[in-house]
C-alpha positions as CSV (number, residue, x, y, z in Angstrom):
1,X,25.4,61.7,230.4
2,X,27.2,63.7,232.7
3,X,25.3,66.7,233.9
4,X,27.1,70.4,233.6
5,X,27.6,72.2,236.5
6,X,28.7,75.8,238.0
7,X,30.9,76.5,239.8
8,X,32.1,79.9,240.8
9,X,30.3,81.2,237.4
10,X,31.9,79.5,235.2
11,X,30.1,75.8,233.4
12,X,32.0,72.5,234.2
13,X,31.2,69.5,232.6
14,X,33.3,66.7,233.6
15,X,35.7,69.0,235.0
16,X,36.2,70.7,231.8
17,X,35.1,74.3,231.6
18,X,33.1,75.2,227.9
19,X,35.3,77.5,226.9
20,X,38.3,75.2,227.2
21,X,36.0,72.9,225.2
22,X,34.9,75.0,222.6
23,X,38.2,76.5,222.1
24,X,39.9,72.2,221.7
25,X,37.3,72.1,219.2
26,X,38.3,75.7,217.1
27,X,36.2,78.5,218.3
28,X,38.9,81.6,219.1
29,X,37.7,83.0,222.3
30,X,40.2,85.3,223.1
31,X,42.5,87.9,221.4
32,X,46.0,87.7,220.9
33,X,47.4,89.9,222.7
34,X,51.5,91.6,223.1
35,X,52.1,90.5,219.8
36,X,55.7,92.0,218.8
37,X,56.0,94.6,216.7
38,X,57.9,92.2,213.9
39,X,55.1,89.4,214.2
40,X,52.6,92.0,213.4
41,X,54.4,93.6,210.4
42,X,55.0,89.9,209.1
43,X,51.0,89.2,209.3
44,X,50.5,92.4,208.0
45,X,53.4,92.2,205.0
46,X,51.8,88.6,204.3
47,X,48.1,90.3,203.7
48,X,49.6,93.0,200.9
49,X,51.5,90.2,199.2
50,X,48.5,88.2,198.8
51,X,47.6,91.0,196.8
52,X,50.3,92.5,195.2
53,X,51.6,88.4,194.1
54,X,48.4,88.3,191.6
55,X,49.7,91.4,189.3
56,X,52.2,89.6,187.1
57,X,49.0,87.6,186.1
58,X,46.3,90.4,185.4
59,X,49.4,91.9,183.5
60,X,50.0,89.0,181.5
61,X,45.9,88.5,180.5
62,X,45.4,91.7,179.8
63,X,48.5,92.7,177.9
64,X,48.3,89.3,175.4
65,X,44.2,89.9,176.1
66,X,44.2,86.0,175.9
67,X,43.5,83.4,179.1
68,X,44.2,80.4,177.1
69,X,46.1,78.0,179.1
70,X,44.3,79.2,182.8
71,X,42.4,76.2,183.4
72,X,38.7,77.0,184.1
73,X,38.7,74.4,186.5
74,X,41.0,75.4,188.4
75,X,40.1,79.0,188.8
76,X,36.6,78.1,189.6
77,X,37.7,75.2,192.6
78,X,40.0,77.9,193.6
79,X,37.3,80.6,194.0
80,X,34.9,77.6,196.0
81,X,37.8,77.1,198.0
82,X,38.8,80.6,199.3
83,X,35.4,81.5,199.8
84,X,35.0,78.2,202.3
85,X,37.9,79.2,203.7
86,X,36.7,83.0,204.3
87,X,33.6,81.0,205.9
88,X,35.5,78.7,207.8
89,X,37.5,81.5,209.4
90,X,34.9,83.8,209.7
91,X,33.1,81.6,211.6
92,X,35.9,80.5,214.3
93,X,36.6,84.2,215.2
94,X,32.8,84.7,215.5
95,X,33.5,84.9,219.4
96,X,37.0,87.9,219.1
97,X,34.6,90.2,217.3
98,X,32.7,91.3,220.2
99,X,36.1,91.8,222.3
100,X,37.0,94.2,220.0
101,X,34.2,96.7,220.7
102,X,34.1,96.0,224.7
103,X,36.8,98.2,227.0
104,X,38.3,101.7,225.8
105,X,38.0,103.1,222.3
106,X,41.5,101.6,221.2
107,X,40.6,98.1,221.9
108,X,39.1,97.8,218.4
109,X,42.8,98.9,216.6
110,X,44.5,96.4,219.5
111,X,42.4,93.7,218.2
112,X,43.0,93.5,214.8
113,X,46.4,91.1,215.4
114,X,44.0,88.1,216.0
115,X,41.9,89.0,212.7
116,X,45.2,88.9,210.5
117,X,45.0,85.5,209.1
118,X,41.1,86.3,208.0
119,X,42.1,89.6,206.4
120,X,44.4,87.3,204.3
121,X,41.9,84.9,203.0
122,X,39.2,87.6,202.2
123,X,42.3,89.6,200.4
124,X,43.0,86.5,198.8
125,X,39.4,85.7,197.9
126,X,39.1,89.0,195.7
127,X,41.8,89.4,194.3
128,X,41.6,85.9,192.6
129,X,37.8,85.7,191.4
130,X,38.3,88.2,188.7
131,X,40.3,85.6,186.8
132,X,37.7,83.9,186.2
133,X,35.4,86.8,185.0
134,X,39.1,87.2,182.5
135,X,38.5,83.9,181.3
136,X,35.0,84.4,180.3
137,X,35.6,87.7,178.6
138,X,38.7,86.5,176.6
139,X,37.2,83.8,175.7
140,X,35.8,83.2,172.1
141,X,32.8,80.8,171.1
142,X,29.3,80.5,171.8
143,X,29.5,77.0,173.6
144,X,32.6,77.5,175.3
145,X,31.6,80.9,176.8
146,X,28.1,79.7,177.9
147,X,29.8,76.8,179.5
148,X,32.2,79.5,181.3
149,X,28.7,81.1,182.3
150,X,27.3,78.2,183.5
151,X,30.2,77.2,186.0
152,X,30.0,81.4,186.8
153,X,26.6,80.8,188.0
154,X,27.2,77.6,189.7
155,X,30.0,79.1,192.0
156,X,28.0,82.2,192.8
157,X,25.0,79.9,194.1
158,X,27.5,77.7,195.9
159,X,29.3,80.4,197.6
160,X,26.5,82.7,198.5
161,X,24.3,79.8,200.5
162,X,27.4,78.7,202.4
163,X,27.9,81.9,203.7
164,X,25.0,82.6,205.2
165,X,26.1,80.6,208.6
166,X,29.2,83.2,208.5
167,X,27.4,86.0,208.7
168,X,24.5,84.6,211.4
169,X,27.4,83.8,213.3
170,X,28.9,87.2,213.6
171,X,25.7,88.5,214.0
172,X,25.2,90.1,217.4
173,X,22.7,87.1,218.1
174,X,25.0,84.8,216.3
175,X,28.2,82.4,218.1
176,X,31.3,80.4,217.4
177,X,29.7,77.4,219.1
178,X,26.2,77.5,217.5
179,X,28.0,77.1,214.0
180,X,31.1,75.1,214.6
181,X,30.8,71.5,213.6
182,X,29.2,73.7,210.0
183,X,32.7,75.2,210.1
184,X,34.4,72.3,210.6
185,X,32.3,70.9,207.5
186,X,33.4,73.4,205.3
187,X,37.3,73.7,206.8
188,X,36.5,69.9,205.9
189,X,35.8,70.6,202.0
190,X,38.2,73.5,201.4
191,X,41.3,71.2,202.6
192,X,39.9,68.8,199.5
193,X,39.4,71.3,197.1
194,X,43.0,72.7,197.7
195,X,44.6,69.6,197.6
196,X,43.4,69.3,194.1
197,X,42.7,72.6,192.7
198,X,45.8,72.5,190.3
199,X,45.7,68.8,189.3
200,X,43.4,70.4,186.0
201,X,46.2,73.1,185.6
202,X,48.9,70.4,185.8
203,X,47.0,69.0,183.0
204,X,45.9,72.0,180.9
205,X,50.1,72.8,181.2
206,X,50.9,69.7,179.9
207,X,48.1,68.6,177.3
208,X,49.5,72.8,175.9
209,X,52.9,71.7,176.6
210,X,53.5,75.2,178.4
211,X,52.5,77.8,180.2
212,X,49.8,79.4,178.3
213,X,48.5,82.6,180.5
214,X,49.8,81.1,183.5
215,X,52.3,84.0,185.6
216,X,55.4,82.3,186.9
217,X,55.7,85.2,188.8
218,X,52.4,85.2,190.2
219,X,52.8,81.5,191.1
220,X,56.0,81.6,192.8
221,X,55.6,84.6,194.9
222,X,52.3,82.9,195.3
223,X,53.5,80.1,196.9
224,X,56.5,82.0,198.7
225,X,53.6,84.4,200.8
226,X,52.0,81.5,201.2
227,X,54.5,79.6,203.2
228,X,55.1,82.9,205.5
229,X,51.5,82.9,206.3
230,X,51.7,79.1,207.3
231,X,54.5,80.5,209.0
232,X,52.8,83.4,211.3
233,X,49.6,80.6,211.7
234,X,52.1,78.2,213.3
235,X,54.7,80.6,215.5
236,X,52.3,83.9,215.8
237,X,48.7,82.8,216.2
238,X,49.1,78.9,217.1
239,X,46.4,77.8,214.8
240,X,45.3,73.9,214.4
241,X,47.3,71.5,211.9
242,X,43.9,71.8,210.0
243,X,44.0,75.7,209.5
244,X,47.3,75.3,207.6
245,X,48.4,71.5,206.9
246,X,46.2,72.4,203.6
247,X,47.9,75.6,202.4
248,X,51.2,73.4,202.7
249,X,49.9,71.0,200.6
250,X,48.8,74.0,198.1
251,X,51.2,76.1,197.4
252,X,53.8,73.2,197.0
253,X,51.2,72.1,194.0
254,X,51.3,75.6,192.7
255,X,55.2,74.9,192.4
256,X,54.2,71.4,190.5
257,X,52.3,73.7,187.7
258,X,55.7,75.4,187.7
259,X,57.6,72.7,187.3
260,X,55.7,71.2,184.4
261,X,55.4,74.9,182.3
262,X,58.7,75.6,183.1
263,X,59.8,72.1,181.5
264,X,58.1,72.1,178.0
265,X,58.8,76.0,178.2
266,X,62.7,75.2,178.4
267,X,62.4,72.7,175.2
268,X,60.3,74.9,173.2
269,X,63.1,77.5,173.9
270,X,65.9,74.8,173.2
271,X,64.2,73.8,170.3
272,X,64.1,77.1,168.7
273,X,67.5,77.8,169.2
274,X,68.6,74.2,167.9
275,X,66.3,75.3,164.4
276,X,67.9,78.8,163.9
277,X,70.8,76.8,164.2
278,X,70.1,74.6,161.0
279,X,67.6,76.8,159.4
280,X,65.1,74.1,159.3
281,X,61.7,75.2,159.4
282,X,58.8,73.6,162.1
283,X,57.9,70.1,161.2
284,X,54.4,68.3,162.0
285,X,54.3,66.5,165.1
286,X,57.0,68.1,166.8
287,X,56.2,69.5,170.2
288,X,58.1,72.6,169.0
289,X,55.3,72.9,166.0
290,X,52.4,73.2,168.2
291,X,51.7,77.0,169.7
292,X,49.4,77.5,172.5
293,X,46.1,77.9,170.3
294,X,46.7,74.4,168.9
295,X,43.5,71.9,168.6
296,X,44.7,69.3,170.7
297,X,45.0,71.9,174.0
298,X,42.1,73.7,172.6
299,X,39.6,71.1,172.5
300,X,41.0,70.2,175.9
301,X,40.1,73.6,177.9
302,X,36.8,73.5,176.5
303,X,36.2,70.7,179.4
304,X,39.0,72.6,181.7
C-alpha cells in the first residue's frame, strides 16, 4: 500500500491530504463561516418549527385524552430514527466542536451556524418521544399497555448503546475519523427506518378508515419545515445527498398518511351529510357505521 507522507506539515497519501479525505468521506472539519444574515435566520426559523409543528398533536391527545389511531409502530421507528440521526450528526461535527472554543471569546457564538442542522435533529428528537410515553398512558388494557412497555424498554436500550460512540467522539480524546465508518452505519439505518416509518401509519389510517389522533396540522407543517431544512442542508451548509435524500423521502410519506386520513375523513363527512339528508340511521357494514374505537382497527393497533 502506498505509504503516507509529510510534506510541509501537512499528511499526503497518494497526493491526497487526510483532511481532504476525511472530509470526502463526511467528517466536517471546518466551520461555516460569512453565513448571511437570511441563511442563518432560515436555519434558525427551521429549528423553532420543528418544535412548534408538534403542538396541534399534543393538543389533539390531550384534549380528546385518546391516542387511538397513532400507530405504536411508527412512533417507536420514528424515535430509533431521530436518535440515529442525532448520532449520525453528532458524530460528523465531532471535529467543529473544538473550533468553537479555540480563538477569541466570540468564536463559540460565530460557530453555532455550522451546528444548525444538529440543533434541529436533537429539537426534533424531544419533542417527538413524548408521543410515545401519550400512547402508553392513554392506553387501556393490561396486554396492550405491557406490550407498549415492552417496545418503551426496547427503544431506550437501543438508543442509549448507540450513543455511546457520539459522545466518545466529542469527547476531548474523542474524533470524527476514529468513529466515522460507525456513523456511516447508523446514517446507513436511519435512511431505512425513515423510508418506512409511516408505512404502519398508512395502515393503521386505513385499517381505522381515518385519522384517529393523527394532527393534520402537525403533519403538514411537519413536512413543510422539513423541506426548508433539506433546503438550508443543500444551499446553506452543502451537506451529502445522504444527509438529506432521506428526509425527502420522509416527509413526502408524512403527506401519504395525509392523503389516506384525509380520504376516508372526506366520505365519513360526505356520508353524514348524505344521512341527515334522508334521515336514515347508520347501517352495519357501512364504512360510515364504524367510529374510530371499532374492533376491527382496535384489534389491529394492538400489533401497531
Amino acid at each position: 500500500t502506498p505509504k503516507a507522507y509529510s510534506e510541509g506539515g501537512e499528511e499526503k497519501q497518494n497526493g491526497v491530504t487526510a483532511e481532504a479525505m476525511a472530509a470526502a468521506l463526511g467528517c466536517l472539519n471546518s466551520l461555516v463561516e460569512d453565513l448571511p444574515p437570511s441563511l442563518y435566520a432560515f436555519g434558525v426559523g427551521s429549528v423553532l418549527l420543528v418544535v412548534l409543528n408538534q403542538v396541534p398533536q399534543y393538543r389533539k391527545i390531550l384534549h380528546s385524552r385518546s391516542a387511538e389511531g397513532l400507530s405504536s409502530i411508527t412512533l417507536g421507528i420514528g424515535n430509533v430514527s431521530s436518535a440515529f440521526n442525532v448520532v449520525n450528526l453528532t458524530i460528523l461535527h465531532a471535529n467543529q466542536v473544538p473550533l468553537c472554543f479555540t480563538g477569541d471569546a466570540g468564536a463559540f457564538f460565530r460557530c453555532q451556524a455550522s451546528f444548525l442542522v444538529l440543533y434541529s435533529a436533537i429539537a426534533g428528537f424531544a419533542a417527538c418521544a413524548p408521543f410515545y410515553f401519550l400512547k402508553v398512558a392513554f392506553s387501556s388494557g393490561v396486554r396492550k399497555r405491557r406490550s407498549l412497555a415492552f417496545g418503551l424498554w426496547a427503544q431506550v436500550g437501543v438508543i442509549s448503546l448507540a450513543s455511546v460512540p457520539a459522545l466518545v467522539a466529542v469527547s476531548p480524546w474523542g474524533t470524527c475519523q476514529r468513529f466515522r465508518d460507525y456513523a456511516n452505519v447508523v446514517g446507513f439505518l436511519n435512511t431505512v427506518l425513515l423510508c418506512c416509518q409511516y408505512v404502519p401509519q398508512i395502515y393503521v389510517c386505513y385499517a381505522r378508515k381515518g385519522s384517529g389522533a393523527v394532527s393534520y396540522m402537525t403533519l403538514g407543517f411537519d413536512a413543510l419545515g422539513g423541506y426548508a431544512m433539506v433546503l438550508y442542508k443543500v444551499f446553506a451548509t452543502h451537506e451529502r445527498l445522504s444527509s438529506w435524500l432521506p428526509y425527502l423521502i420522509f416527509h413526502s410519506s408524512e403527506l401519504g398518511v395525509i392523503a389516506v386520513a384525509f380520504w376516508f375523513d372526506t366520505r365519513k363527512g360526505k356520508g353524514a351529510r348524505g344521512r341527515d339528508k334522508t334521515l336514515l340511521p347508520y347501517e352495519p357494514g357501512t364504512v360510515e357505521a364504524h367510529s374510530p374505537g371499532d374492533h376491527e382497527a382496535g384489534d389491529w393497533d394492538e400489533a401497531m
